[in-house]
Each structure stands twice: as structure tokens, then as C-alpha cells.
ROSE-4610 file (N, C-alpha, C; in Angstrom, 1 decimal, always signed):
// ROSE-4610
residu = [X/X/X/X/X/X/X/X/X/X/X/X/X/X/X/X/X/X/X/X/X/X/X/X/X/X/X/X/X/X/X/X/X/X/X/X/X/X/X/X/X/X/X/X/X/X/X/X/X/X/X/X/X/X/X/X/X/X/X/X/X/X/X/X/X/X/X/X/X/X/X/X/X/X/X/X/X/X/X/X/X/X/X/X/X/X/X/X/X/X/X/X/X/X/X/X/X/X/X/X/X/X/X/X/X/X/X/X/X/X/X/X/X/X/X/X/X/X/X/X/X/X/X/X/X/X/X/X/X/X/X/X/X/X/X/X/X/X/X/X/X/X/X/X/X/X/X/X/X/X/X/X/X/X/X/X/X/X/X/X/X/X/X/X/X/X/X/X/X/X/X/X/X/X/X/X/X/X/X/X/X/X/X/X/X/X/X/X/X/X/X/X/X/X/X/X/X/X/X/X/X/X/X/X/X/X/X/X/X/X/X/X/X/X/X/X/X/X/X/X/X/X/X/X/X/X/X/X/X/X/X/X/X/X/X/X/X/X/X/X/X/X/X/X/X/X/X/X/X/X/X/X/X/X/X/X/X/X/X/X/X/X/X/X/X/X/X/X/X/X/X/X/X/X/X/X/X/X/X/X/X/X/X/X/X/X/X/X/X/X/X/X/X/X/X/X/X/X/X/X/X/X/X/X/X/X/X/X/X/X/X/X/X/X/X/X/X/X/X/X/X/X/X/X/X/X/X/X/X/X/X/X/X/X/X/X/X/X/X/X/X/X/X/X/X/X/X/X/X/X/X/X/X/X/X/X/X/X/X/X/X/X/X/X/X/X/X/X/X/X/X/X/X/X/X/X/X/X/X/X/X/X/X/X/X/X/X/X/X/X/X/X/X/X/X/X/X/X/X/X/X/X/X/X/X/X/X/X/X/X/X/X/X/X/X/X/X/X/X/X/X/X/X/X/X/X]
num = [1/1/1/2/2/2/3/3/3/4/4/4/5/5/5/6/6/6/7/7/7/8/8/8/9/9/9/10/10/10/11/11/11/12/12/12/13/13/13/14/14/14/15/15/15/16/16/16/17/17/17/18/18/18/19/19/19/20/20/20/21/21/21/22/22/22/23/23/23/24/24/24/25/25/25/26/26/26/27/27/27/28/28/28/29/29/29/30/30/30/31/31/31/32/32/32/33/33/33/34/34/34/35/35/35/36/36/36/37/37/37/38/38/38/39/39/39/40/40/40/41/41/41/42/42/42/43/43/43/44/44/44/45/45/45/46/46/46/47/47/47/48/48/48/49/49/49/50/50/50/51/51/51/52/52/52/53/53/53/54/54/54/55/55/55/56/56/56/57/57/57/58/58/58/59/59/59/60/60/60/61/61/61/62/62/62/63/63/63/64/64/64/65/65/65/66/66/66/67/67/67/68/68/68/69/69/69/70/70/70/71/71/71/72/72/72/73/73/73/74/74/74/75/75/75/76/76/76/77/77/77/78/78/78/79/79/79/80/80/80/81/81/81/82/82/82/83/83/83/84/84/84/85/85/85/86/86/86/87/87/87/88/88/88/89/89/89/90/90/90/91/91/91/92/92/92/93/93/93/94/94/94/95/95/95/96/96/96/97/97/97/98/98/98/99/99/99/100/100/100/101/101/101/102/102/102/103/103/103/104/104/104/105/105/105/106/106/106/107/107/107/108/108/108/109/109/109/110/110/110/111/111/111/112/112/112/113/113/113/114/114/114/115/115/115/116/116/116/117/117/117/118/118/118/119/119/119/120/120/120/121/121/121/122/122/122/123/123/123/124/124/124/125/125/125/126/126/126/127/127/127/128/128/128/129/129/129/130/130/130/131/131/131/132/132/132/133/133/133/134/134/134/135/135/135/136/136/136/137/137/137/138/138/138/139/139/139/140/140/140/141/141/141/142/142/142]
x = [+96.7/+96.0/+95.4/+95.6/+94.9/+93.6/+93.0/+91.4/+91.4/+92.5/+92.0/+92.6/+93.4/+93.6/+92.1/+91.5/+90.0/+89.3/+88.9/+87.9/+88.8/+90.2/+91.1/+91.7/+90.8/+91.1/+90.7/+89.2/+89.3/+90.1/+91.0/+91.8/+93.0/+93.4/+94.4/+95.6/+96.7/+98.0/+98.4/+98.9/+99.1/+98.4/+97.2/+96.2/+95.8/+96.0/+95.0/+96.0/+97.1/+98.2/+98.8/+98.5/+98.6/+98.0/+96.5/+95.6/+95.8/+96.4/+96.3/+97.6/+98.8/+99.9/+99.7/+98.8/+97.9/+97.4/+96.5/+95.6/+96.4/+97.6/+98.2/+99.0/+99.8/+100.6/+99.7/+98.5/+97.5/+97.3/+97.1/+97.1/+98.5/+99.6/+101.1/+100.8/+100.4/+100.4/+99.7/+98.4/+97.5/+97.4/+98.5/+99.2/+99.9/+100.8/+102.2/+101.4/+100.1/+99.4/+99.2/+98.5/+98.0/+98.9/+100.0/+101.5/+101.8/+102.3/+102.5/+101.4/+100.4/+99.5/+99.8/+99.6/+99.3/+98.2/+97.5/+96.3/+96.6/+95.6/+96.0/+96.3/+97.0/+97.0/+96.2/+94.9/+94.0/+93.1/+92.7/+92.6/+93.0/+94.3/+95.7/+94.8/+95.2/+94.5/+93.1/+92.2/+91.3/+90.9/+91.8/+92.1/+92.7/+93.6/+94.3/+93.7/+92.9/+91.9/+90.9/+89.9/+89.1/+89.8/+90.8/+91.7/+92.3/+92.0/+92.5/+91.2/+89.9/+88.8/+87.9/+88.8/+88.2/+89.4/+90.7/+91.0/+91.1/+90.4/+89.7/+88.4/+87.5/+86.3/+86.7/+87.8/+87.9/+88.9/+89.7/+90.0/+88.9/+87.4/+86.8/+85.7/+85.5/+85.0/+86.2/+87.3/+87.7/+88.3/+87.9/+87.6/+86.3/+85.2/+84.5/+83.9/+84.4/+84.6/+85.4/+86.5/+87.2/+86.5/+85.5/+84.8/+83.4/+83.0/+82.2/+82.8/+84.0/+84.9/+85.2/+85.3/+85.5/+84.5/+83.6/+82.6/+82.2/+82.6/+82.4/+83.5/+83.2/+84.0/+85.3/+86.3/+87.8/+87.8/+88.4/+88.7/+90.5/+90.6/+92.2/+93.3/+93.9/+94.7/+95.0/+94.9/+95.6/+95.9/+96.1/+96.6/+95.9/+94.5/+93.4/+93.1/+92.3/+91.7/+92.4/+93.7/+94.2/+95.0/+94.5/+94.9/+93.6/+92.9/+90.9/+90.8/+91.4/+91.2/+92.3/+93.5/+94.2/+94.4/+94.0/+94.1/+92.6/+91.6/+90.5/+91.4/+91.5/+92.5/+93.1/+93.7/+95.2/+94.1/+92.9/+92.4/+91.6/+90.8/+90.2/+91.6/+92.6/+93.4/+94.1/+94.3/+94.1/+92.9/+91.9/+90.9/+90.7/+91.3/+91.5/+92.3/+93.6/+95.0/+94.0/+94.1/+93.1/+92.4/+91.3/+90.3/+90.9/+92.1/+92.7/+93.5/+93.9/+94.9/+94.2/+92.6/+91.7/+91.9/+92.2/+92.7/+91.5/+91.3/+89.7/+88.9/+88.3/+87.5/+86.0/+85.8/+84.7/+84.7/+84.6/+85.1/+84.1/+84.5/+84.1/+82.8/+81.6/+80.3/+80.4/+79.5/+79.4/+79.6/+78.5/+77.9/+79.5/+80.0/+81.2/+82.4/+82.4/+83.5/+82.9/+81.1/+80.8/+81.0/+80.7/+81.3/+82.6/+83.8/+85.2/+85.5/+84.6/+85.1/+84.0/+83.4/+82.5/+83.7/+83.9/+84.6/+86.0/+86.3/+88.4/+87.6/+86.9/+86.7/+86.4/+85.4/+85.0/+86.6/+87.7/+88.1/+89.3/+89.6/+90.3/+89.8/+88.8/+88.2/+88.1/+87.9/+87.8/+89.1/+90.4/+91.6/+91.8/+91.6/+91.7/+91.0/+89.6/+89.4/+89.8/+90.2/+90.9/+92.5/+93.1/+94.2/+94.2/+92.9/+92.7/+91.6/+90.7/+89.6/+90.4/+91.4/+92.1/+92.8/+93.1/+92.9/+92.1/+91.1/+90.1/+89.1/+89.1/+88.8/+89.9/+90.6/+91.4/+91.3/+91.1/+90.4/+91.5/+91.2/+92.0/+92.2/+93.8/+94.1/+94.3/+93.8/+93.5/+94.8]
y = [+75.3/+76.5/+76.2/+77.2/+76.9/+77.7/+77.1/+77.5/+78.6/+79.4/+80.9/+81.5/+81.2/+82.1/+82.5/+81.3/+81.2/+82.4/+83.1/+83.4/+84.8/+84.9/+86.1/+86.6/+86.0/+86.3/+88.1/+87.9/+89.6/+90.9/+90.0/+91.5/+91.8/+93.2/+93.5/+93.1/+92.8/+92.6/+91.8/+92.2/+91.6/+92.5/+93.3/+93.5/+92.4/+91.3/+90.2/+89.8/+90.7/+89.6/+90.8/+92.7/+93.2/+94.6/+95.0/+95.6/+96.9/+97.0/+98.3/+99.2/+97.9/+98.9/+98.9/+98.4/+98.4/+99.6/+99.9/+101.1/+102.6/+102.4/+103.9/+103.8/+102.8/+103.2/+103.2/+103.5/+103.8/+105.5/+106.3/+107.0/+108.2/+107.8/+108.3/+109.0/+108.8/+109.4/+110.4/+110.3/+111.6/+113.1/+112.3/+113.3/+114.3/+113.3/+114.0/+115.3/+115.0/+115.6/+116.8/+116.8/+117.8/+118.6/+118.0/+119.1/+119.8/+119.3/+119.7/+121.1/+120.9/+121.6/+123.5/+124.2/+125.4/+126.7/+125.4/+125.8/+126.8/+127.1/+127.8/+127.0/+127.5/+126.7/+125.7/+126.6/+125.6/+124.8/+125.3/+124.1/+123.0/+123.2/+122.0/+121.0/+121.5/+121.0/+120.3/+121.0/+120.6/+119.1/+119.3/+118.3/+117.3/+117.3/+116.4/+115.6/+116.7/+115.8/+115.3/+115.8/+114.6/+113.3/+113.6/+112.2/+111.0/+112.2/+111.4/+110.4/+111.3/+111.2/+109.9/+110.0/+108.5/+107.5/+107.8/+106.4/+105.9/+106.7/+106.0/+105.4/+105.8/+105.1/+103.3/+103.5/+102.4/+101.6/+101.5/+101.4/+100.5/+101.7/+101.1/+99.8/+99.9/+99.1/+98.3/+97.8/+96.9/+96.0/+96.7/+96.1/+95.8/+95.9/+95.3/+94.2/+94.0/+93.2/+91.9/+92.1/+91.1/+90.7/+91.4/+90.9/+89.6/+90.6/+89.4/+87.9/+88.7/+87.2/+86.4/+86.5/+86.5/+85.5/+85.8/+85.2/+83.8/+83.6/+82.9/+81.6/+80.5/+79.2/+79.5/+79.1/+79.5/+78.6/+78.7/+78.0/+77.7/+78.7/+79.0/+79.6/+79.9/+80.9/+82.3/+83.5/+85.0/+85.8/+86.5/+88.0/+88.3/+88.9/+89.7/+88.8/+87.6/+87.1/+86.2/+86.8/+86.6/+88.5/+88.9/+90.5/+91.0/+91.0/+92.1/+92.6/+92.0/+92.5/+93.0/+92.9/+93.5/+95.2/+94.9/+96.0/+97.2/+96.2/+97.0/+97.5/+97.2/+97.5/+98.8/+98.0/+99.8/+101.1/+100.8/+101.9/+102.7/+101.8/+102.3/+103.0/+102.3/+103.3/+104.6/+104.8/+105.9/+107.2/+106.5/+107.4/+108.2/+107.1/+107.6/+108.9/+108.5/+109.5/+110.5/+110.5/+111.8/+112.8/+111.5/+112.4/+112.8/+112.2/+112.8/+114.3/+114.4/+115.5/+116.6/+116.3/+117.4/+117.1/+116.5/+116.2/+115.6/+115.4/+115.0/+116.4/+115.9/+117.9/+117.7/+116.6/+116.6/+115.5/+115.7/+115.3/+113.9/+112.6/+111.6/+111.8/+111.6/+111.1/+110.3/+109.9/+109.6/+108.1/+108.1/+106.4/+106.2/+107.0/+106.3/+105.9/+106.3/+105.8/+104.9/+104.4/+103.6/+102.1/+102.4/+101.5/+100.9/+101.8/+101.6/+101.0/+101.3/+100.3/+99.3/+98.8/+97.2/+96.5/+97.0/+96.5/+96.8/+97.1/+97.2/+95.3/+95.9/+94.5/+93.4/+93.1/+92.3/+91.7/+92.6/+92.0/+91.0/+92.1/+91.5/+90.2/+89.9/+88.7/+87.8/+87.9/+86.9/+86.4/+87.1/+86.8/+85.9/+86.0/+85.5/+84.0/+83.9/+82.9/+81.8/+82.5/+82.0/+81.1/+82.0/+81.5/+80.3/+80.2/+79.4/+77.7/+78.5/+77.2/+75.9/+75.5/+74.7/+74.3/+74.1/+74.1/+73.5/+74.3/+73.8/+72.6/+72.7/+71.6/+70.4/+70.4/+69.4/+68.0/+66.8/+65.7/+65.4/+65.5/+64.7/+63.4/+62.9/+62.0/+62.1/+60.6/+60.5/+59.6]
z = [+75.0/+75.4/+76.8/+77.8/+79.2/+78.9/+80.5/+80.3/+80.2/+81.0/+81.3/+79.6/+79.1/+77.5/+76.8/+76.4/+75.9/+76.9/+78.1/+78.7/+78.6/+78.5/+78.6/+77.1/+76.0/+74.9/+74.5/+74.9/+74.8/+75.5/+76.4/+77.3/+77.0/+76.3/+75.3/+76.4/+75.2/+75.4/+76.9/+78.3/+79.4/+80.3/+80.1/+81.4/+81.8/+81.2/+82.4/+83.6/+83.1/+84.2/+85.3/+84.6/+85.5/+85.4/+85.1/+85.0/+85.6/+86.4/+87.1/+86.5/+85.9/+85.3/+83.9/+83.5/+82.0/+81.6/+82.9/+82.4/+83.0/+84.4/+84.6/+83.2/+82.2/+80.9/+80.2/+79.8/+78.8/+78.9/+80.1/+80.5/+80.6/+80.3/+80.5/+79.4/+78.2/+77.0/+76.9/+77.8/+77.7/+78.9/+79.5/+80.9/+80.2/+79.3/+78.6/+77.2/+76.8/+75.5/+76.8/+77.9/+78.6/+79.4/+79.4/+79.9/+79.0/+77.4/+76.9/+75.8/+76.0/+75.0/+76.0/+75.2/+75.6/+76.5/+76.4/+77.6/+78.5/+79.1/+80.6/+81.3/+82.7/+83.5/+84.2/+84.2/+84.9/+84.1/+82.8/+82.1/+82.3/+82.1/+82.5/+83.4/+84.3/+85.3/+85.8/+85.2/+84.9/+84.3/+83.5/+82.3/+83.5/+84.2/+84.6/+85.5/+86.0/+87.1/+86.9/+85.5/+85.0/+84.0/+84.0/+83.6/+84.6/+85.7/+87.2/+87.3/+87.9/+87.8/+86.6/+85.8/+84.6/+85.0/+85.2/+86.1/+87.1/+88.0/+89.3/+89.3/+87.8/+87.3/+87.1/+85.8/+85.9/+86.6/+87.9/+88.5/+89.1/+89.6/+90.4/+90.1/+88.8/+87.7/+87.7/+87.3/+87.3/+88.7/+89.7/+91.0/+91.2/+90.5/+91.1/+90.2/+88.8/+87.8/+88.7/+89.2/+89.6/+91.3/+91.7/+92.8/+92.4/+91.6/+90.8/+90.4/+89.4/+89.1/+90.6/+91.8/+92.8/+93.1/+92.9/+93.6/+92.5/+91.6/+91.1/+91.1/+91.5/+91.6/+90.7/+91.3/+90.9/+89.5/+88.3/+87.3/+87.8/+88.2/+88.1/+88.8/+88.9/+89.8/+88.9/+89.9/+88.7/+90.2/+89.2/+89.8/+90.7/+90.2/+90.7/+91.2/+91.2/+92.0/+93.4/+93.5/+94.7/+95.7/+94.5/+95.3/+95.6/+95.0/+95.0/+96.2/+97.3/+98.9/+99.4/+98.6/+99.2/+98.7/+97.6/+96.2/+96.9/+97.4/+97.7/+99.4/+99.9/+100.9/+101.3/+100.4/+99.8/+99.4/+98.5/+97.8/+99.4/+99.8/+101.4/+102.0/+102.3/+103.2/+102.3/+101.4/+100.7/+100.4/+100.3/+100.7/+102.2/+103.0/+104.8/+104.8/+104.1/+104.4/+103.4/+102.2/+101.7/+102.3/+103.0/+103.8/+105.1/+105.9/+106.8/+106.5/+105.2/+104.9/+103.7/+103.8/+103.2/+101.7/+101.0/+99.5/+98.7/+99.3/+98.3/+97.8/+97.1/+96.6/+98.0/+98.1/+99.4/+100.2/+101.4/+102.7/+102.6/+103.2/+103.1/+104.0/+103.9/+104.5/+105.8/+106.7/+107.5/+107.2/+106.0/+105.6/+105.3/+104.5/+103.6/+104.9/+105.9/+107.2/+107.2/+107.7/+108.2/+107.2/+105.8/+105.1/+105.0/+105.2/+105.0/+106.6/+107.5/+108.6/+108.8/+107.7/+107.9/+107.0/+105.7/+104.8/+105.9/+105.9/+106.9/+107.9/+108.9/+109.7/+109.0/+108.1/+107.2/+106.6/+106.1/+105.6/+106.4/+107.9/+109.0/+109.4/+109.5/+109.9/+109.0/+107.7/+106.5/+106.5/+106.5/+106.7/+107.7/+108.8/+110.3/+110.4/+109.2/+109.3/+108.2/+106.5/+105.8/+106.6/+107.4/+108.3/+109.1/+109.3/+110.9/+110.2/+109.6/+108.7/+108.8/+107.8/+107.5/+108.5/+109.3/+111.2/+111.9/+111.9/+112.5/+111.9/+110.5/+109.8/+109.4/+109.8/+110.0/+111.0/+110.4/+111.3/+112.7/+113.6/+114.4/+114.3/+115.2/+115.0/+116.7/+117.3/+119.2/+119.3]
């Protein structure tokens, strides 16, 4: 048994290995109950978007579960904790095109750009130095 089984024992079936296509097929089932039912239309809808709206909750919760994990001395190698920046990434430039093409129900805040471009730089640079460190910490040889 590896370290990580024991600490990944509570996470059903293979979300530990790919979380994000875990929880959109948890969710396929309850798209298909709200297509299908006879509602009105906008119910429908309604319905669809606070189903949207609870998996971009945990979406956001389980990004910031795996930042924590993040921060905590590596046991091991995974998934997440070699994507969390790229994953947080992708989600920031989606929120951009959104807020570029009016699709959000309300327009992104001032603070919220100003965040999405500390975090965009923050992560350009962390990159740039992850690339370079091992380099520059490298002993010479005269």
C-alpha cells in the first residue's frame, strides 16, 4: 500500500486521480433528470443554473483544498498537486472571456481584475522562477 492510498482512503472511487471529471459525471445525471422533467421552461433553467452554480462551489472548494494540500510538504506526486496553477489559471481566464462577452449574471468588480491580475503575475513569475532556481542554485565548477 503507498502513502498516498491511506490519506486517499476517504475519496470515492478515482476522484483522487481526476476530480474535476469526477464531480462534471456526478452531475450528468441530474442535467439529464432536469431536461427531462416537465417543468416550464424557466424553471428548467433555473434549475440548471443553480446546478451550474453548486459546481462551480465545489470546483472552487476543491481548488482551494488542493492549495492548502499545496502548501503542505510534498508526501508524493498527483494530479492536483501538480496542476492547482494551472487549473486555477484556466478558471481566471474563463472568468475574463465571460466577463469580456457579458455572460456572467454580474460584471466582474474592480477588486476582482485587480486580483485576477496579482494572481495571472504571481503565477507568471513563480513559473519563471521555478524554471530558472535550479540554475541558478546550481554550484559552479571554475
Amino acid at each position: 500500500m503507498h502513502d498516498t492510498d491511506a490519506r486517499d482512503a476517504s475519496v470515492p472511487g478515482d476522484m483522487h486521480h481526476d476530480p474535476v471529471a469526477t464531480l462534471t459525471r456526478a452531475a450528468e445525471p441530474l442535467m439529464r433528470m432536469i431536461e427531462a422533467s416537465q417543468a416550464p421552461e424557466a424553471e428548467r433553467l433555473e434549475a440548471r443554473r443553480r446546478l451550474l452554480e453548486m459546481q462551480s462551489i465545489l470546483f472552487a472548494r476543491l481548488l482551494e483544498s488542493e492549495r492548502l494540500r499545496a502548501a503542505l510538504p510534498p508526501a508524493t506526486s498527483g494530479w492536483m498537486r501538480h496542476s492547482w496553477r494551472p487549473v486555477s489559471m484556466l478558471t481566471f481566464l474563463i472568468l475574463v472571456v465571460c466577463d469580456t462577452f457579458g455572460w456572467l449574471p454580474t460584471r466582474l468588480s474592480d477588486s476582482a481584475w485587480t486580483l485576477l491580475q496579482i494572481s495571472m503575475g504571481g503565477y507568471v513569475v513563480g513559473r519563471s522562477v521555478e524554471k530558472v532556481a535550479p540554475e541558478l542554485l546550481r554550484p559552479r565548477t571554475a
